[in-house]
C-alpha positions in Angstrom: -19.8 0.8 -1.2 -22.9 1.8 0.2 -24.8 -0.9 -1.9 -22.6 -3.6 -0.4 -22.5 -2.6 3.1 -26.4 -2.6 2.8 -26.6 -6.3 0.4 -23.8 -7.5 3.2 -26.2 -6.8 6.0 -29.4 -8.3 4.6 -27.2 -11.3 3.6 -26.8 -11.6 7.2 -30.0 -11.0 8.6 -31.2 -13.8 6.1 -28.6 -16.2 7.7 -29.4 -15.7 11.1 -33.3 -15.9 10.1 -32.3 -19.3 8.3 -30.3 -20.6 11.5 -33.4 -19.6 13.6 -36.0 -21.2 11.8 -33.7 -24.4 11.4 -34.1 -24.6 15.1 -37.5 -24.1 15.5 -38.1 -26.4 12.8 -36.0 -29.0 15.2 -38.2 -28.2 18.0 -41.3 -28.9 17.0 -39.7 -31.9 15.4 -38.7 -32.7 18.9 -42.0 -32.0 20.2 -43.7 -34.5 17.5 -41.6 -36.9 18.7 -42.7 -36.5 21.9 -46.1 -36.3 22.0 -46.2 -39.6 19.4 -44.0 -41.3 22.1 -46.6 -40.7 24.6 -49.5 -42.3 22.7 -47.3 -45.1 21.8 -46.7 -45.5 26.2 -50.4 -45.0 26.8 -51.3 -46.9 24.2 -48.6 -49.4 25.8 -49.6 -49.6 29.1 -53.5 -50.1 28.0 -52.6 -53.5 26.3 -50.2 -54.2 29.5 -53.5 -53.9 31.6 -55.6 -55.7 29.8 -53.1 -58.4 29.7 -52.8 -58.7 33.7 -56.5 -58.3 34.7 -57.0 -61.0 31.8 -60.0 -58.8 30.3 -60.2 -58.2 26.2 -58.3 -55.1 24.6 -61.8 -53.4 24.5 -61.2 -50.1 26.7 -63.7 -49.3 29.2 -65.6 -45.8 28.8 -63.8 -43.4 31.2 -60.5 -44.7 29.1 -62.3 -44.7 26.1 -63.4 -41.0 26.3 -59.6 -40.2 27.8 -57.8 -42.2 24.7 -60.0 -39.8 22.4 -59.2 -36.9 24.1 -55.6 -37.5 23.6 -55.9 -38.7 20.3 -57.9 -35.5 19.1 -55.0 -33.6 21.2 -52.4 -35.3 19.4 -54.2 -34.7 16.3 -54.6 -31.0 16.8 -50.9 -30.8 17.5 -50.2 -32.6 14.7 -52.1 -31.1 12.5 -50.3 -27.5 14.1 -47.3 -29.0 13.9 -47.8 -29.3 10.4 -49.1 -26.0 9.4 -46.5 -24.2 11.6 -43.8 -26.6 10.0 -45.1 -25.5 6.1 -45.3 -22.1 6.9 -41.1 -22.5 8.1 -40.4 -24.3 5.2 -42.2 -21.8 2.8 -40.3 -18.9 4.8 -37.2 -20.9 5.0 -37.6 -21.6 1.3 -38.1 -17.7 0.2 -35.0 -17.2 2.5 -33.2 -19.4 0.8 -34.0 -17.9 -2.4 -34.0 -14.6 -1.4 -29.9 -15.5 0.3 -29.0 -17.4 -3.3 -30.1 -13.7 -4.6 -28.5 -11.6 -2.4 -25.3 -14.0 -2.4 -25.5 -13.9 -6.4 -25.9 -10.0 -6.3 -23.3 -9.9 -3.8 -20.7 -12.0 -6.4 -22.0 -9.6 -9.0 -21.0 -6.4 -6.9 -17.8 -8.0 -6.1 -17.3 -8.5 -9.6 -17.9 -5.1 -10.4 -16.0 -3.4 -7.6 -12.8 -5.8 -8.6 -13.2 -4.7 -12.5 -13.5 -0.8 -10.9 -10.5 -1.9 -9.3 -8.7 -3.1 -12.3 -9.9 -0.1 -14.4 -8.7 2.5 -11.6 -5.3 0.8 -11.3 -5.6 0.6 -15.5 -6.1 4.6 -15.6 -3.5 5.3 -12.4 -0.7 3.5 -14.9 -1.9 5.7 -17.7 -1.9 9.1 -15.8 1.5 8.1 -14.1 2.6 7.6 -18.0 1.1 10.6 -19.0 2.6 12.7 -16.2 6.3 11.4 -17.2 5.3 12.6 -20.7 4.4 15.9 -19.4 7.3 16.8 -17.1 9.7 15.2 -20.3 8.0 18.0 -22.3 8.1 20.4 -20.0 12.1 19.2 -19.6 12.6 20.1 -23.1 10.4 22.8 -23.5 12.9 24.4 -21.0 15.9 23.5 -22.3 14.5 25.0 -25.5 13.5 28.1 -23.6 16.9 28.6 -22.6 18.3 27.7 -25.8 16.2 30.3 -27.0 17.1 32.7 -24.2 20.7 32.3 -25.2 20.1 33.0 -28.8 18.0 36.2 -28.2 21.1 37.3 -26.1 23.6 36.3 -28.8 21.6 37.7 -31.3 21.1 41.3 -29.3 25.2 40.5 -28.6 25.7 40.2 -32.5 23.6 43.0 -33.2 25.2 45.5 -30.5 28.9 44.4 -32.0 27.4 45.1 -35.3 26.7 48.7 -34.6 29.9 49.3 -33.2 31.5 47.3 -35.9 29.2 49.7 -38.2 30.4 52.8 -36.2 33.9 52.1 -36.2 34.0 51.7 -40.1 32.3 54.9 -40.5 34.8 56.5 -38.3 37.7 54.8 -40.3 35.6 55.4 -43.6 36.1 59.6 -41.8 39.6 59.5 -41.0 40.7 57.9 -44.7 38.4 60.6 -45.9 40.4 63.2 -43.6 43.3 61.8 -44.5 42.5 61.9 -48.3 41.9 66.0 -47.5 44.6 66.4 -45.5 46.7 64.7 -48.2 45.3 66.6 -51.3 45.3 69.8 -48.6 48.6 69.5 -47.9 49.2 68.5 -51.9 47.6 71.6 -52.9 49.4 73.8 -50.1 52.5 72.4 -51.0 51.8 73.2 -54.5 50.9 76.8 -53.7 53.7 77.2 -51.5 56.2 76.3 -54.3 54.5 78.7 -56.8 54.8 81.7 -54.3 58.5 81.1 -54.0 58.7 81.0 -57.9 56.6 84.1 -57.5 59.0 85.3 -55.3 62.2 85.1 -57.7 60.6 88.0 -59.9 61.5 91.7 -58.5 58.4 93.4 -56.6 56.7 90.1 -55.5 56.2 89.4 -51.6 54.1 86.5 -51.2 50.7 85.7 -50.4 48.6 88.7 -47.9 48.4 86.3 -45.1 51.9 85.5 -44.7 52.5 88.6 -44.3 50.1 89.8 -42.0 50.9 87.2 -39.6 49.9 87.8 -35.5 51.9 88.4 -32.9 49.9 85.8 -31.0 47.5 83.3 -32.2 44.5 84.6 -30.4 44.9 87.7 -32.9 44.6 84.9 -36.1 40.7 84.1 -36.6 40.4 88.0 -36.3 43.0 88.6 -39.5 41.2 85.8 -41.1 37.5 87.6 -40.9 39.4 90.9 -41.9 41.1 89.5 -45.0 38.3 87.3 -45.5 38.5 86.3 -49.8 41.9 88.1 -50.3 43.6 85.8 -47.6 45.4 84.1 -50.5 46.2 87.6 -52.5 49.6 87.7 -54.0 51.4 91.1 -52.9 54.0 93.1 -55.0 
């Protein structure tokens, strides 16, 4: 931007030195003009003399010397005229030149900032593109994180209900196995029972020690089972 601002400025300054040599250029055109006008009236007005006073068109000295004065003056000016007028033209020509350049690097900067242009919007569409990209990824990668989430807490869920699961079959897999003792237990005590009172049909047989050593109160019953200890189950007769 910097580069245009500055080929924008000497473009005009090139201009405005064009417009200004154009009019000097005119003025000493004007000038030119006007000093040949005045040799063509004094040249004008000798002839008209020589005419009326009936003498020939040879000038006398005094006019002589004044007609060479302002031819040689004319001359000079012409001759400055000229010089000043090349010298515009050769500066108004390098202007010229130097404007075609500066107007051609001007088009090619224009160019160039336009294709920038194009390029910027070009990459602006492509990162707007790419952003929807990204937040769609980061939209599933989300979703998946919850999905995820939800699964870890199923799974620790499942896991948990497991253990329980786990804890109430071994406490099922207990009780049958209680039950299975308490059944043969109560098998086997039944069993005994019915062979003491067979026992108990022959003369002289009382039954098992226990039995008959039984407490007055129950607090009295792990003391009588310590004291009888091995012989709990002795037959007496």
């Amino acid at each position: 931007m910097k580069v245009l601002f500055f080929l924008r400025k000497t473009l005009l300054a090139a201009e405005k030195a064009h417009i200004a040599h154009d009019e000097e250029i005119e003025k000493y055109d004007d000038d030119l003009r006007e000093v040949e006008r005045l040799r063509k009236d004094y040249e004008d007005k000798l002839q008209d003399e020589s005419q009326h006073t009936g003498r020939n068109l040879a000038l006398e000295e005094n006019q002589m010397k004044e007609y060479r004065r302002l031819k040689e003056e004319a001359a000079k000016k012409m001759t400055q005229f000229s010089e000043e007028y090349d010298s515009i033209d050769r500066q108004q020509q390098v202007d010229k030149t130097n404007l075609e350049q500066e107007q051609r690097s001007q088009k090619d900067h224009i160019a160039r900032i336009k294709q920038t242009e194009l390029r910027i919007e070009e990459l602006n569409g492509k990162i707007d593109k790419l952003g929807g990209y990204i937040a769609d990824l980061e939209r599933e990668f989300n979703e998946k994180q919850a999905n995820v989430q939800l699964l870890e807490k199923e799974v620790t869920e499942g896991r948990k209900r497991c253990t329980e699961l786990e804890e109430e079959l071994d406490q099922v897999n207990k009780e049958i196995g209680e039950a299975r003792s308490d059944r043969n237990e109560t098998s086997r005590a039944q069993r005994r029972a019915e062979l003491i009172e067979n026992l108990k049909q022959f003369p002289g047989v009382y039954g098992r020690l226990v039995d008959l050593c039984e407490p007055t109160h129950k607090r009295f019953q792990m003391a009588i089972t310590k004291v009888l200890g091995r012989n709990m189950d002795s037959i007496v007769v």
